[in-house]
N, C-alpha and C positions, 0 to 999 in steps of 0.2 A: 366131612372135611376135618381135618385133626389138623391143631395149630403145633408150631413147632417152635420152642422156645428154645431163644438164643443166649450162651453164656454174655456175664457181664466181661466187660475191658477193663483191667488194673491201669489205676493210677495213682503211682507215687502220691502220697500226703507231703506238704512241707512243713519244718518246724518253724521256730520261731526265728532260727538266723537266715531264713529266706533260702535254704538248702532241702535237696528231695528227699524223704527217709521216705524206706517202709514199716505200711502200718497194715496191718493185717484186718481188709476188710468183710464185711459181713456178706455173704453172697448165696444166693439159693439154689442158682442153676448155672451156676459151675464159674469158671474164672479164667480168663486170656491174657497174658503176660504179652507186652509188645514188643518186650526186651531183645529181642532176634535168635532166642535158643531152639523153640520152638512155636512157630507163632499158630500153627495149626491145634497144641497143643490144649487142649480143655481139663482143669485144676478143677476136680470135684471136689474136693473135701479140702477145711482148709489146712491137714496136715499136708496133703500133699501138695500145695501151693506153698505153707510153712516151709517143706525143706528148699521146693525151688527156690525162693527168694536168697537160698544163703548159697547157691551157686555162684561161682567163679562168672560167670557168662552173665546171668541178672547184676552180681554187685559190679561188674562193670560199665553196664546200662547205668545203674544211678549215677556212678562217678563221671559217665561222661555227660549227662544231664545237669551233672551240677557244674561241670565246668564251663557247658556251652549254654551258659542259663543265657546272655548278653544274645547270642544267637538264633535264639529261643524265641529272646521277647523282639527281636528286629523280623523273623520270620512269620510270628502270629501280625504283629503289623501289618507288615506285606500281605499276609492271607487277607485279613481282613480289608485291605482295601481291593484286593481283586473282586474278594464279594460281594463290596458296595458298588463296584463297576457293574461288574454283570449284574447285578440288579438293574442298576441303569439301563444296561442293554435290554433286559429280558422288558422290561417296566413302557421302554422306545416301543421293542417289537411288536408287544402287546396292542398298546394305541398305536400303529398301524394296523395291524390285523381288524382288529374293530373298527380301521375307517375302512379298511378295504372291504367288508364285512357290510358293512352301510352302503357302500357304493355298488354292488354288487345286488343288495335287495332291492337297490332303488331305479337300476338298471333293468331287473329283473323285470320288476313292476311294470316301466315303461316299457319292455318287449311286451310284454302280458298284455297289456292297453293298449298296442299298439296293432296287434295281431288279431282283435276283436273288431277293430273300427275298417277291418279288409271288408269289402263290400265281393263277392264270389260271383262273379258274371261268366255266363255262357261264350268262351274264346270262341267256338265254333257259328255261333250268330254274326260273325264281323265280316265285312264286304270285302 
């Protein structure tokens, strides 16, 4: 079996005024831009990552990142509490299934016991 390794995902670094730059990260197996120029695309080397970044199509990605940063941080909110829901959900689901899970062996049981304690009489012996 041969494992197949997956390029990393670029993300924008921020400076100090709380704005996206890019910074040119260090990567081994190769590099995915989410900017929408090409997302299928894989950046082997980082010259060729180097020029994409200074595309027309990527510096529009950061400037619009830096304007909908308010948008940004109201949407990762949002994310985050749907995930603390469906935890809830999944966390509900879970402790049913394990009671149903119990009810089920315990039911099991009593067919199992109950199917032993048959007494097998001759129906052809009766008047």
């Amino acid at each position: 079996m041969e494992l197949v390794v997956e390029p990393d995902n670029y993300m924008p670094s921020i400076d100090e005024f709380g704005n996206y730059v890019d910074k040119m990260p260090a990567f081994k197996k190769g590099l995915m831009c989410p900017c929408g120029s090409r997302k299928d695309k894989v950046y082997e080397t980082t010259t060729m990552f180097s020029s994409h970044i200074k595309t027309k199509t990527h510096q529009k990605w950061i400037a619009d990142l830096n304007l909908n940063k308010a948008n940004l941080y109201i949407e990762n909110k949002d994310l985050n509490n749907l995930v603390k829901n469906q935890r809830l959900i999944i966390a509900k689901a879970e402790s049913e299934i394990n009671n149903l899970r119990q009810t089920i062996t315990y039911l099991t049981k009593q067919l199992n016991n109950s199917e032993t304690k048959v007494v097998a009489t001759n129906l052809l012996e009766f008047d």
